[in-house]
C-alpha positions as a Markdown table, in Angstrom:
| # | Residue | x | y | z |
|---|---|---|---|---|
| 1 | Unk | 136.8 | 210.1 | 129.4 |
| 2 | Unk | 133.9 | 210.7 | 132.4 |
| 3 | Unk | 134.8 | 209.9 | 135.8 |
| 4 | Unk | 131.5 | 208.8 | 138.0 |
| 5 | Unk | 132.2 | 209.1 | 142.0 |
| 6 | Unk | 129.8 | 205.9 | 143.9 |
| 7 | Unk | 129.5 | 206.5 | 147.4 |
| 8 | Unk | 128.2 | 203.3 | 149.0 |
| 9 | Unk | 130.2 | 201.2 | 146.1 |
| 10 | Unk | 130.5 | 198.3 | 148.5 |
| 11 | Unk | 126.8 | 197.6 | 148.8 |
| 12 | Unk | 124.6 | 194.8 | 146.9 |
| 13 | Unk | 123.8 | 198.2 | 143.7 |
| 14 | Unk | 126.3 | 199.9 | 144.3 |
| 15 | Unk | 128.4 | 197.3 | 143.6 |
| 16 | Unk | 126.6 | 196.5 | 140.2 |
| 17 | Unk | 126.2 | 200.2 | 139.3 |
| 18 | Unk | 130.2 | 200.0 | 140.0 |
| 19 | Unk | 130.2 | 197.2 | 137.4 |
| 20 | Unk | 127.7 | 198.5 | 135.1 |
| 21 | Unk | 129.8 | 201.8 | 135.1 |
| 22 | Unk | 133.3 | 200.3 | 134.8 |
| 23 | Unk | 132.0 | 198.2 | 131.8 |
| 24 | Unk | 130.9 | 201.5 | 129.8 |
| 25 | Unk | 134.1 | 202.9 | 127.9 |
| 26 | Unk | 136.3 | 205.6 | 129.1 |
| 27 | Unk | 134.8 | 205.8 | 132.5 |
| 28 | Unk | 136.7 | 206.0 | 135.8 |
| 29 | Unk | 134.8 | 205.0 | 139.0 |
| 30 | Unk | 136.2 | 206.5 | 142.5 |
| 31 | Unk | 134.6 | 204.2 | 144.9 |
| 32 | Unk | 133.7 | 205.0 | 148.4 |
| 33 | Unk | 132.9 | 202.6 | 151.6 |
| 34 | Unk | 133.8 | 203.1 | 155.5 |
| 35 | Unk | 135.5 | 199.4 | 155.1 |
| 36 | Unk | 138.9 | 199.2 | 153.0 |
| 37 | Unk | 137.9 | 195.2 | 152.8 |
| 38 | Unk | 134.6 | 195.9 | 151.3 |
| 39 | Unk | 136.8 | 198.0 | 148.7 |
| 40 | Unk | 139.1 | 195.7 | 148.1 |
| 41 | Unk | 136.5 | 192.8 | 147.7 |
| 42 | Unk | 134.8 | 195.2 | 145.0 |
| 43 | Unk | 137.1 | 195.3 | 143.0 |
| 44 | Unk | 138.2 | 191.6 | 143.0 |
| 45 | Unk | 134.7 | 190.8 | 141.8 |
| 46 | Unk | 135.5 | 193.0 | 138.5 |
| 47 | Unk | 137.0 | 191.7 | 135.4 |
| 48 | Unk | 141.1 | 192.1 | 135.5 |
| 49 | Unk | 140.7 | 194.9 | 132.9 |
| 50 | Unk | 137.9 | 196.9 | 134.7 |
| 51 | Unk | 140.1 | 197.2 | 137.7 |
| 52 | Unk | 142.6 | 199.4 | 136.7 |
| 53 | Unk | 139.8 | 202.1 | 136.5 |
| 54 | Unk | 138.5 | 201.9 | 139.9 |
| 55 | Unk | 139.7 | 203.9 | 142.4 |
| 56 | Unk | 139.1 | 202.9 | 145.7 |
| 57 | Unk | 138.0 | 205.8 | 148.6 |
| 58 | Unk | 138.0 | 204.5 | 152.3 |
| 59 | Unk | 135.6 | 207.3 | 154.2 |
| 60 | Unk | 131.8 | 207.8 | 155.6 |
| 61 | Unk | 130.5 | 209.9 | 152.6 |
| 62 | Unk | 127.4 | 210.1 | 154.8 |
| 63 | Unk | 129.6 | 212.7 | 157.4 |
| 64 | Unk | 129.9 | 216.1 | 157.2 |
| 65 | Unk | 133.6 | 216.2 | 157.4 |
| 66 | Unk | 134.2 | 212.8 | 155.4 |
| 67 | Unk | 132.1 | 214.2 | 152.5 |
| 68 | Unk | 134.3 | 217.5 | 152.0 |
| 69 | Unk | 137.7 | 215.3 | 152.6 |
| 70 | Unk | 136.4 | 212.8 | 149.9 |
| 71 | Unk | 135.4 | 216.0 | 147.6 |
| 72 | Unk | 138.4 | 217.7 | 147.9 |
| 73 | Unk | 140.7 | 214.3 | 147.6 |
| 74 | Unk | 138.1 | 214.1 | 144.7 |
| 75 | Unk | 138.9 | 218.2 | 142.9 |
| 76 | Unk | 142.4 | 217.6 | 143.4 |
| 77 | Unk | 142.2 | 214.4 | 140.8 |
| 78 | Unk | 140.9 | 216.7 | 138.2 |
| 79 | Unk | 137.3 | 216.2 | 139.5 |
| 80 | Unk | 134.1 | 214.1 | 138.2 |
| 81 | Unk | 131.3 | 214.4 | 135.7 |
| 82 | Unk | 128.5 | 212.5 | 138.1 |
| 83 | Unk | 128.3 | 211.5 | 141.2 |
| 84 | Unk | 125.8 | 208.5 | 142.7 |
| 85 | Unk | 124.7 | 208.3 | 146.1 |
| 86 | Unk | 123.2 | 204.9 | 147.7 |
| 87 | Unk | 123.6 | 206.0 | 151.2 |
| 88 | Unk | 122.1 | 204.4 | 154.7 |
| 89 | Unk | 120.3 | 201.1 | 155.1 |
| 90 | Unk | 117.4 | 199.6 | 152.8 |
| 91 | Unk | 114.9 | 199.0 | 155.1 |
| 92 | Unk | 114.7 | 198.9 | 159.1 |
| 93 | Unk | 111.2 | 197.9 | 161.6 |
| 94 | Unk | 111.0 | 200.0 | 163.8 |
| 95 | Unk | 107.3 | 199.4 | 165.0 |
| 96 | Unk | 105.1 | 202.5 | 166.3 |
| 97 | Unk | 106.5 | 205.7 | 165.1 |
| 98 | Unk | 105.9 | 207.5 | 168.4 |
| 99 | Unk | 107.5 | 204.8 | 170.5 |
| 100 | Unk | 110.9 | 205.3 | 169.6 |
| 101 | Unk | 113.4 | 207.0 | 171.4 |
| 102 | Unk | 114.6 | 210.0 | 170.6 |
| 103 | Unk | 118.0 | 208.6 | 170.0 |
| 104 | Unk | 116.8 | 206.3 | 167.7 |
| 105 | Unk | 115.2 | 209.0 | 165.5 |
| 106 | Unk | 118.0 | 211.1 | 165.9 |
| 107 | Unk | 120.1 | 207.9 | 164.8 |
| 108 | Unk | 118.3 | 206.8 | 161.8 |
| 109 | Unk | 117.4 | 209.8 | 160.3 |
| 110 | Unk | 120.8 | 210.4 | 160.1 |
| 111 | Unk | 121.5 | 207.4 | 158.5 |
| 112 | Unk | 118.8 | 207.3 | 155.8 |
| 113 | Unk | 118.4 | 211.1 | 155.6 |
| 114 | Unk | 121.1 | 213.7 | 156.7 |
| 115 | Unk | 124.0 | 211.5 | 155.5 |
| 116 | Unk | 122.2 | 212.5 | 152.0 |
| 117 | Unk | 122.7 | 216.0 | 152.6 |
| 118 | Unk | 126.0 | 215.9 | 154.2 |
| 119 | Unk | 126.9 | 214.1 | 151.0 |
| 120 | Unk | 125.0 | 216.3 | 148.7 |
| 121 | Unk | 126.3 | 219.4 | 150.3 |
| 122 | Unk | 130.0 | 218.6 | 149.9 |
| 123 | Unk | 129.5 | 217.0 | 146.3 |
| 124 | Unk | 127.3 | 219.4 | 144.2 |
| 125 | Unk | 129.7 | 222.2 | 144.4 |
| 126 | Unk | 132.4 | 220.1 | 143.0 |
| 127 | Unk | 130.0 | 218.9 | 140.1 |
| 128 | Unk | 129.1 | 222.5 | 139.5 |
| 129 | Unk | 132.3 | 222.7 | 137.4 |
| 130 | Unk | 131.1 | 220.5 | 135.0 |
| 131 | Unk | 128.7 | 221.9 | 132.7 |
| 132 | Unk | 126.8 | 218.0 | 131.8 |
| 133 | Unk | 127.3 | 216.5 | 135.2 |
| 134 | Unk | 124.5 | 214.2 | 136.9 |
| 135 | Unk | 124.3 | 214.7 | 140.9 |
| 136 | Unk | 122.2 | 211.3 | 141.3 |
| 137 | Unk | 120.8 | 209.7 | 144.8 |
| 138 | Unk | 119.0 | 205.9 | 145.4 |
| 139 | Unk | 116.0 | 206.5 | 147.4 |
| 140 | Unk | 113.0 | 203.9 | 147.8 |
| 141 | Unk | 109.1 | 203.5 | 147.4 |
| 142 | Unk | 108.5 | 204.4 | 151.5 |
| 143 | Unk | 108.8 | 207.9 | 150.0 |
| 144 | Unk | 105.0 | 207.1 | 148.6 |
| 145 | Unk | 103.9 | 204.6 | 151.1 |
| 146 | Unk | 103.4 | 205.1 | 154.8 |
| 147 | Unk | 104.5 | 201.9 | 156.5 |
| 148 | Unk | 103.2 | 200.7 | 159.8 |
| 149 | Unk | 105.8 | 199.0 | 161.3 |
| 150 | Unk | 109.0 | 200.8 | 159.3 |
| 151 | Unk | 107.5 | 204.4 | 159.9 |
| 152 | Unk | 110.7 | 205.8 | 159.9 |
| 153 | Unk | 111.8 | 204.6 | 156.9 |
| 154 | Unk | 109.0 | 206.2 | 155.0 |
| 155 | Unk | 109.6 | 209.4 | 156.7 |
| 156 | Unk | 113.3 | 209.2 | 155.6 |
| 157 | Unk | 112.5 | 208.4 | 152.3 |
| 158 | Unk | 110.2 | 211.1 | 151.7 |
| 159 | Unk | 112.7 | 213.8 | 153.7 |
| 160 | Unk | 115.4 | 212.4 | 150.6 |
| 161 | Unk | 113.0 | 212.8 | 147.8 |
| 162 | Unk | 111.4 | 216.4 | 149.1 |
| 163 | Unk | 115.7 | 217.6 | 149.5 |
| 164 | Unk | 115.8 | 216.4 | 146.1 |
| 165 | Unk | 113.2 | 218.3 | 144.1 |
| 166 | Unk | 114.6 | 221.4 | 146.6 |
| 167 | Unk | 118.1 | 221.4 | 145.8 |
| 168 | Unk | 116.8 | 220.3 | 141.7 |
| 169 | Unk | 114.6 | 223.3 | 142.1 |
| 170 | Unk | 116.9 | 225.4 | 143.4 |
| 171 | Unk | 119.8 | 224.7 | 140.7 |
| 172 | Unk | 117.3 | 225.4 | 137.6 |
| 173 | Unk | 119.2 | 225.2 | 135.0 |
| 174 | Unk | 122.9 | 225.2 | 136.7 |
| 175 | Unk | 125.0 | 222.2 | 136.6 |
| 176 | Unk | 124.7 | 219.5 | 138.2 |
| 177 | Unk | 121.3 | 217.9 | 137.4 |
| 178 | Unk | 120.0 | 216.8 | 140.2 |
| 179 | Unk | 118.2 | 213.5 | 140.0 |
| 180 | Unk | 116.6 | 210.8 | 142.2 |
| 181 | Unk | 116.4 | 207.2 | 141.5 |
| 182 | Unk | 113.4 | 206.1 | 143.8 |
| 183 | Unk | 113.1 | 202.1 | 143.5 |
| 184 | Unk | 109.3 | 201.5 | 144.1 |
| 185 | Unk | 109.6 | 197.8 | 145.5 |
| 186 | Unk | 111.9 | 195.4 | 147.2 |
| 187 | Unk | 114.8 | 194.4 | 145.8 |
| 188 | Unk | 116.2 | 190.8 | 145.1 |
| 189 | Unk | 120.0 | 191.0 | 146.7 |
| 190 | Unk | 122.6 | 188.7 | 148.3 |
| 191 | Unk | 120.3 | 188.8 | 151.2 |
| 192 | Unk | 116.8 | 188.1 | 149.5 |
| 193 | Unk | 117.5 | 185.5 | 146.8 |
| 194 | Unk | 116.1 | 182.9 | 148.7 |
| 195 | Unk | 112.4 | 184.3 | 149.0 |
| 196 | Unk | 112.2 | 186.9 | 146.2 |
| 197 | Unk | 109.2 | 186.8 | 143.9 |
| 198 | Unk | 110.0 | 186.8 | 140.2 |
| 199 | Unk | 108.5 | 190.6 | 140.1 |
| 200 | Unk | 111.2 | 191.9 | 142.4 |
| 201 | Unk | 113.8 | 193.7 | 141.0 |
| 202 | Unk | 117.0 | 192.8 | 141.2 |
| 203 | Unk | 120.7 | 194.4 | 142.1 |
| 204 | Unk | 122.2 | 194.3 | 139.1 |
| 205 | Unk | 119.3 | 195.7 | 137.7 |
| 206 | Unk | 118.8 | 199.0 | 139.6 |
| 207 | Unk | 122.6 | 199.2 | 139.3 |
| 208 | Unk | 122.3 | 199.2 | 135.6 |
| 209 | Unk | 119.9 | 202.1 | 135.7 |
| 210 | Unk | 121.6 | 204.0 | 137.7 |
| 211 | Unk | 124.2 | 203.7 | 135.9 |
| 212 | Unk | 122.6 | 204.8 | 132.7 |
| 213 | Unk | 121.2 | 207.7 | 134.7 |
| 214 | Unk | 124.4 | 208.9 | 136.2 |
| 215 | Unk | 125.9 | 209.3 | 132.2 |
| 216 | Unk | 123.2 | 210.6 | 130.5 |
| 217 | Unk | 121.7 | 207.9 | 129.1 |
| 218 | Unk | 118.5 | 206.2 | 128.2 |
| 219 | Unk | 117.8 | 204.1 | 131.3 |
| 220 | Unk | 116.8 | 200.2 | 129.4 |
| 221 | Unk | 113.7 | 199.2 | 132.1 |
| 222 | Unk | 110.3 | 198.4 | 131.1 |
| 223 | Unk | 108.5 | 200.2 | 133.8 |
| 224 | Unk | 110.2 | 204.0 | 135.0 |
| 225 | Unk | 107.9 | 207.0 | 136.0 |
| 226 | Unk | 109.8 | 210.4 | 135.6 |
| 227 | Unk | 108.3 | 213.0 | 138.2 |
| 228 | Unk | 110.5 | 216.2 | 137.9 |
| 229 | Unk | 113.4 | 215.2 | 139.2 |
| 230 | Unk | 112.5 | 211.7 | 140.6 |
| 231 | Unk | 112.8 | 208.9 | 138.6 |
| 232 | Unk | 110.7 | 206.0 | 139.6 |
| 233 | Unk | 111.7 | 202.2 | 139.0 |
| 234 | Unk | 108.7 | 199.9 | 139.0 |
| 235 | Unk | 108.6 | 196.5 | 139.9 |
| 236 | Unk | 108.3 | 194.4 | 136.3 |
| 237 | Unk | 104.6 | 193.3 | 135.3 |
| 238 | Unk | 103.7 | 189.6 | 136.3 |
């Protein structure tokens, strides 16, 4: 048996990385989101028999103090072999990086990058007991790519993939392995269908590999580019 925590579950992958999990046998998923209906609508999308091995967690796993309640709720369960974090929003314009306000860097950092170490902070020491366990994060392409009109984004990103190969770096060969899922492209969700390009990847599909990730396995995508600890999903050839 392997129990995988999902913070972000309710999201378009995190939902399908729920799924993708859930449909691999013997695995329990405990499933965070800051809305209980978001949960609950989760796991009415599964199949009848998934549900019984999804555990629901209502909590910001992107706060300090939400993080260590949801890892201690988490140890006193028995604790997790792997742990997946798809934290903060996708993608935001914020136009000229020096005309925003300092509250609005202060905000969206947050978002996009220090609720990934508030996360990280509370969860690797829990995964630490486990000597196979997987610590894995969702970042995105901006990391490579400096945008014009999303500069923030790009600086978030590469913040998430720098705290990555620091904290992989700085476990060596200590449990968890830390790992970073960095999809280099948009993505085709809910919200895109109607003007994705074929190319795109989709949801389900990034779910699926991070799911493979998160246990150990061979991730099934034509395109991935391992660089130390990052992991990089290309969009598929056209």
């Amino acid at each position: 048996m392997s129990a995988v925590l999902v913070a972000g579950a309710a999201g378009g992958i995190g939902e399908h990385a729920v799924r993708a999990l859930l449909e691999t046998d013997g695995v329990t998923v405990f499933a965070t989101s800051r809305s209980a209906e978001r949960l609950e609508t989760v796991r009415e999308r599964l199949a009848p028999e998934l549900r019984k091995q999804f555990v629901p967690i209502v909590g910001d796993a992107g706060d300090f103090h939400d993080a260590e309640d949801i890892a201690a709720r988490i140890g006193a369960r028995g604790g997790i072999d792997a742990a997946v974090a798809i934290l903060g929003r996708g993608w935001w314009t914020s136009g000229a990086l020096l005309d925003l306000t300092p509250e609005t860097w202060n905000a969206i950092l947050h978002e996009m990058l220090t609720s990934h170490f508030a996360f990280a902070r509370a969860i690797v020491p829990l995964l630490a007991r486990r000597p196979e366990s997987v610590y894995l994060s969702i970042g995105g392409g901006a990391a490579f790519a400096p945008s014009v009109d999303a500069g923030l984004v790009s600086v978030a990103a590469a913040g998430q993939a720098m705290l990555t190969r620091v904290v992989a770096r700085e476990r060596g060969a200590a449990p968890p392995r830390v790992v970073e899922l960095v999809i280099d492209g948009p993505v085709n969700t809910n919200e895109s269908r109607g003007f994705a390009k074929p190319n795109w990847i989709r949801d389900d599909e990034a779910g699926r590999v991070a799911a493979d990730l998160a246990l150990g396995a061979v991730p099934r995508w034509e395109a991935l580019r391992f660089d130390g600890p990052l992991v990089v999903m290309s969009e598929r050839a056209v």
